[in-house]
TORZAFI-823765 format. One line per field, with one value per residue: z, y negated, x negated of N, C-alpha, C in turn; residue number from 0; residue in one letter. Coordinates in steps of 0.1 Angstrom, whole numbers, plus 5000, padded with zeros to 4 digits. Layout:
% residues N
n_w	c(Z/...)
n_v	c(Y/...)
n_u	c(X/...)
ca_w	c(Z/...)
ca_v	c(Y/...)
ca_u	c(X/...)
c_w	c(Z/...)
c_v	c(Y/...)
c_u	c(X/...)
n	c(NUM/...)
res	c(A/...)
END
This chain:
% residues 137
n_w	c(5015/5017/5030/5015/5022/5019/5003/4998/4967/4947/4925/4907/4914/4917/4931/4948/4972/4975/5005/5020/5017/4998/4967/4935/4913/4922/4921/4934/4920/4899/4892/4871/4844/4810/4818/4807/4800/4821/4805/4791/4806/4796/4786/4787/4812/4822/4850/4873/4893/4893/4875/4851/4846/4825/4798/4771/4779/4802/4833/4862/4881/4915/4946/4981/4991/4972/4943/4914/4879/4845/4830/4804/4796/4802/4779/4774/4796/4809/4788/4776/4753/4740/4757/4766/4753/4782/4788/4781/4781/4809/4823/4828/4812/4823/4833/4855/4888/4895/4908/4897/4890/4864/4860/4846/4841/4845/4823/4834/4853/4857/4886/4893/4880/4873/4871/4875/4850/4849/4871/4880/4908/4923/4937/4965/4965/4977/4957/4956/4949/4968/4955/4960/4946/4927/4915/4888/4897)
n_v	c(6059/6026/6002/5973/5945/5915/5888/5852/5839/5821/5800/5803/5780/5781/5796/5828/5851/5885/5911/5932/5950/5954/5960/5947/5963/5988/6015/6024/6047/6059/6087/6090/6100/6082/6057/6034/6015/5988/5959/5947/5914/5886/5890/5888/5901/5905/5913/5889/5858/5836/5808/5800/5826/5835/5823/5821/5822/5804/5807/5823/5847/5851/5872/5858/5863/5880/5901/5890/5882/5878/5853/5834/5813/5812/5815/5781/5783/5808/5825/5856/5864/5856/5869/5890/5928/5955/5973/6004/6005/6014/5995/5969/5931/5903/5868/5851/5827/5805/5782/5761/5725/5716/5733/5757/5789/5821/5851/5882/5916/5939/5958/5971/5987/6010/6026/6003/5996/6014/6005/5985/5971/5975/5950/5937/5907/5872/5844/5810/5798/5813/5837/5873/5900/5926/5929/5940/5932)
n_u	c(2219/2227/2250/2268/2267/2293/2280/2267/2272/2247/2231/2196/2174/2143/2118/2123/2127/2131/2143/2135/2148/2166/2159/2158/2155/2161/2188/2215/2228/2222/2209/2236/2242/2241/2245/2229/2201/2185/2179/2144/2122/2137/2161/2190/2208/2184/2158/2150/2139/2133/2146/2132/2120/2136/2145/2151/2178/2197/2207/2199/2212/2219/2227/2226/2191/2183/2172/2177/2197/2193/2216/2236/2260/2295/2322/2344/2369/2371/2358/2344/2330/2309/2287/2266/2269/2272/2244/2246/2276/2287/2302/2325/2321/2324/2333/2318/2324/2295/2294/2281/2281/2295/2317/2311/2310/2292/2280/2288/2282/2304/2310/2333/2343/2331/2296/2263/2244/2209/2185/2198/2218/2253/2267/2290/2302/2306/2321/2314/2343/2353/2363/2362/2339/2327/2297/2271/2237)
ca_w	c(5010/5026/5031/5011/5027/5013/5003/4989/4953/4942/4912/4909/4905/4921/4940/4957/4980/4981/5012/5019/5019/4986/4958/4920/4910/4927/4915/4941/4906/4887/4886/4862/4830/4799/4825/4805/4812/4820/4794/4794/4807/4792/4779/4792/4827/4829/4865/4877/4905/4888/4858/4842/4839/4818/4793/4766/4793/4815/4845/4870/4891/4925/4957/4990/4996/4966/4931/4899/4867/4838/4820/4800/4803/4792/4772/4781/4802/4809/4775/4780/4744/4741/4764/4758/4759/4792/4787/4779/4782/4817/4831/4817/4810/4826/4839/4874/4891/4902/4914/4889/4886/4854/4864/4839/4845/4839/4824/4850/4847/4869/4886/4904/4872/4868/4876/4873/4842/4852/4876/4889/4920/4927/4952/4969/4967/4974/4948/4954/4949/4981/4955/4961/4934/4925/4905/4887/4901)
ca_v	c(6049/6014/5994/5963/5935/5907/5878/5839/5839/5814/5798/5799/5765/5781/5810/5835/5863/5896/5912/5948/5962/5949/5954/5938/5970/5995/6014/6040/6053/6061/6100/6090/6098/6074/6041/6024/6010/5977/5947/5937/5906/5871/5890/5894/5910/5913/5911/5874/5855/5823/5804/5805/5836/5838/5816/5809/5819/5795/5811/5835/5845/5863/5866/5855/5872/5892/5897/5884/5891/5867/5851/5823/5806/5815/5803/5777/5790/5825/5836/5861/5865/5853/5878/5907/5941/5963/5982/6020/6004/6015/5981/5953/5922/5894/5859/5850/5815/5807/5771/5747/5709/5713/5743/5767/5805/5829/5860/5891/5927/5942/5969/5976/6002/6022/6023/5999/6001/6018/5996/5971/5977/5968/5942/5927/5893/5862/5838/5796/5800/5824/5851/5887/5902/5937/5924/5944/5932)
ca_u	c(2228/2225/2257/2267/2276/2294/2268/2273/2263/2241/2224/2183/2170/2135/2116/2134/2124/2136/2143/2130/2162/2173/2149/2165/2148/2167/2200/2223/2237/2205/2215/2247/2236/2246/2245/2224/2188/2187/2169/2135/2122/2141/2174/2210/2208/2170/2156/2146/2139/2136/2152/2116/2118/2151/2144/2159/2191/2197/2211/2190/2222/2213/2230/2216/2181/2185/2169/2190/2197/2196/2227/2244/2276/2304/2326/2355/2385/2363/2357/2326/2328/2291/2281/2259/2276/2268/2240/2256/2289/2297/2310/2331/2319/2329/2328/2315/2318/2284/2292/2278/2288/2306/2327/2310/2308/2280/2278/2281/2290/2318/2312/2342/2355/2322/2286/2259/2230/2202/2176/2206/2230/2265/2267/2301/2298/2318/2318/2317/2356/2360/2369/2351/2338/2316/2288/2256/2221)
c_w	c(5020/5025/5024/5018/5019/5010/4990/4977/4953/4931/4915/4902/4912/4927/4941/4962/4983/4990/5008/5015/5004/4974/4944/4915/4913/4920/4926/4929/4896/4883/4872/4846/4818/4802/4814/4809/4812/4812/4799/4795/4797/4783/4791/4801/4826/4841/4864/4889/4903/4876/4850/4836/4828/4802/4776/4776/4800/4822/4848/4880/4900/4941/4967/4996/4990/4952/4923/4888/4861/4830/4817/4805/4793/4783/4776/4782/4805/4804/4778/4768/4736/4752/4757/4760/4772/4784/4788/4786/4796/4824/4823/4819/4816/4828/4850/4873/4898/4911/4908/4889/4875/4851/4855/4850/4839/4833/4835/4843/4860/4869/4894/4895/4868/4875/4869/4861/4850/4857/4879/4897/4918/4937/4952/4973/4969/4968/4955/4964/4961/4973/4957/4948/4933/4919/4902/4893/4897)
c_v	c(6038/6007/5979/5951/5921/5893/5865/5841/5823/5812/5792/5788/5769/5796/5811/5849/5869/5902/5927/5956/5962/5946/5956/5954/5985/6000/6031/6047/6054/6078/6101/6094/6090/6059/6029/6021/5993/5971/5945/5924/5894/5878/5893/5903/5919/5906/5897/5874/5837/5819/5803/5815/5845/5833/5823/5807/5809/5799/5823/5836/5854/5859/5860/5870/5883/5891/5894/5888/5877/5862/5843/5823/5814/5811/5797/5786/5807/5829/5843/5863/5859/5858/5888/5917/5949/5975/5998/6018/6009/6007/5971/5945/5912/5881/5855/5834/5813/5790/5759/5731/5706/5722/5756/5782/5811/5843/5873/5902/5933/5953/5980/5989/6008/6019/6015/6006/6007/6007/5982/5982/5970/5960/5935/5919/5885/5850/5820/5788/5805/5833/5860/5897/5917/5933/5935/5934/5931)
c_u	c(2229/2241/2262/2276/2278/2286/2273/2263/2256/2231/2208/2182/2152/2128/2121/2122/2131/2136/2137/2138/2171/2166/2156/2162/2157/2183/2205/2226/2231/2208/2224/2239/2245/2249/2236/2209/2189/2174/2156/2139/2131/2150/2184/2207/2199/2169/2146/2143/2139/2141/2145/2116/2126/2150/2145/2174/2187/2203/2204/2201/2216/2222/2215/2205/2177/2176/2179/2190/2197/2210/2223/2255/2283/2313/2336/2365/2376/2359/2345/2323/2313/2280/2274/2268/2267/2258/2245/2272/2300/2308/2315/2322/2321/2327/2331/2314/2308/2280/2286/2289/2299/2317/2324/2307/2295/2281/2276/2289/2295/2316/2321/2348/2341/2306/2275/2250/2219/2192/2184/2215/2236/2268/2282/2294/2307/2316/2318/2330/2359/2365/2355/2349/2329/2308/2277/2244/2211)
n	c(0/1/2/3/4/5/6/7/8/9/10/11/12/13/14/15/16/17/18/19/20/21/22/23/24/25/26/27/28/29/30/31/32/33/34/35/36/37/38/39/40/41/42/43/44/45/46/47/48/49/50/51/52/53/54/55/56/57/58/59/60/61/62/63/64/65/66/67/68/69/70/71/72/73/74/75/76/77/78/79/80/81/82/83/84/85/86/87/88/89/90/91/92/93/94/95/96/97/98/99/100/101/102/103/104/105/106/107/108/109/110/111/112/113/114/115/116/117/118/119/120/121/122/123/124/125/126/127/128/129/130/131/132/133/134/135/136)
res	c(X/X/X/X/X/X/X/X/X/X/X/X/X/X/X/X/X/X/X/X/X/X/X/X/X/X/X/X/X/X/X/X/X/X/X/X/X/X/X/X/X/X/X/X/X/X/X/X/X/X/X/X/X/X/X/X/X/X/X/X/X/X/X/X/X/X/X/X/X/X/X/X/X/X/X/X/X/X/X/X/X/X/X/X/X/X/X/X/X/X/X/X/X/X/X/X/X/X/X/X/X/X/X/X/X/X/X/X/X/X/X/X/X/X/X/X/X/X/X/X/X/X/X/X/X/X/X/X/X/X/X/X/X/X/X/X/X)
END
């Protein structure tokens, strides 16, 4: 079990390189049975590294050094109600600030009340804002 240290979120506008230690791919919580498996390619919290590869989403959210998952925005004031549901429903839903210009949020799934879908991890993160957050992967 590796350690999570807190990491600045950020929005892909490009490459990214995964670190050894942190592969998008990876899940501590893969035993759980009924987690979920995570989306293929170009839906709702499939594995990215660019915003190419998201597409029709527009957001590839990933911390630093990390792989990402795909979202959308959410809707004004937080709403995530244009979110996907969590694969096997272990995690809420939520919305994450990911630091954009016009103050929108992205789709992210919280996994501070259960365990990640299958093939994402939980990373503490700190958002833009300075809040900290549990996020899926």
């Amino acid at each position: 079990m590796r350690v999570l240290a807190p990491c600045l979120l950020l929005l892909a506008c490009g490459p990214q390189v995964a670190t050894d230690d942190a592969s998008p791919n990876s899940n501590d919580e893969s035993e759980d049975v009924g987690v979920g498996e995570r989306p293929g390619a170009g839906e709702m919290y499939s594995a990215c590294s660019t915003v190419a590869e998201c597409a029709p989403l527009e957001f590839c959210v990933f911390p630093t050094r990390e792989g990402g998952y795909c979202s959308a925005a959410c809707a004004p004031n937080d709403d995530p109600s244009p979110c996907a549901a969590a694969p096997g429903d272990t995690v809420s839903v939520s919305c994450l600030d990911i630091g954009t210009p016009d103050g929108r949020t992205a789709c992210a799934l919280d996994c501070s009340d259960g365990p990640c879908p299958e093939g994402m991890t939980c990373e503490a993160i700190a958002t833009p804002s300075g809040d900290r957050r549990d996020v899926c992967f």
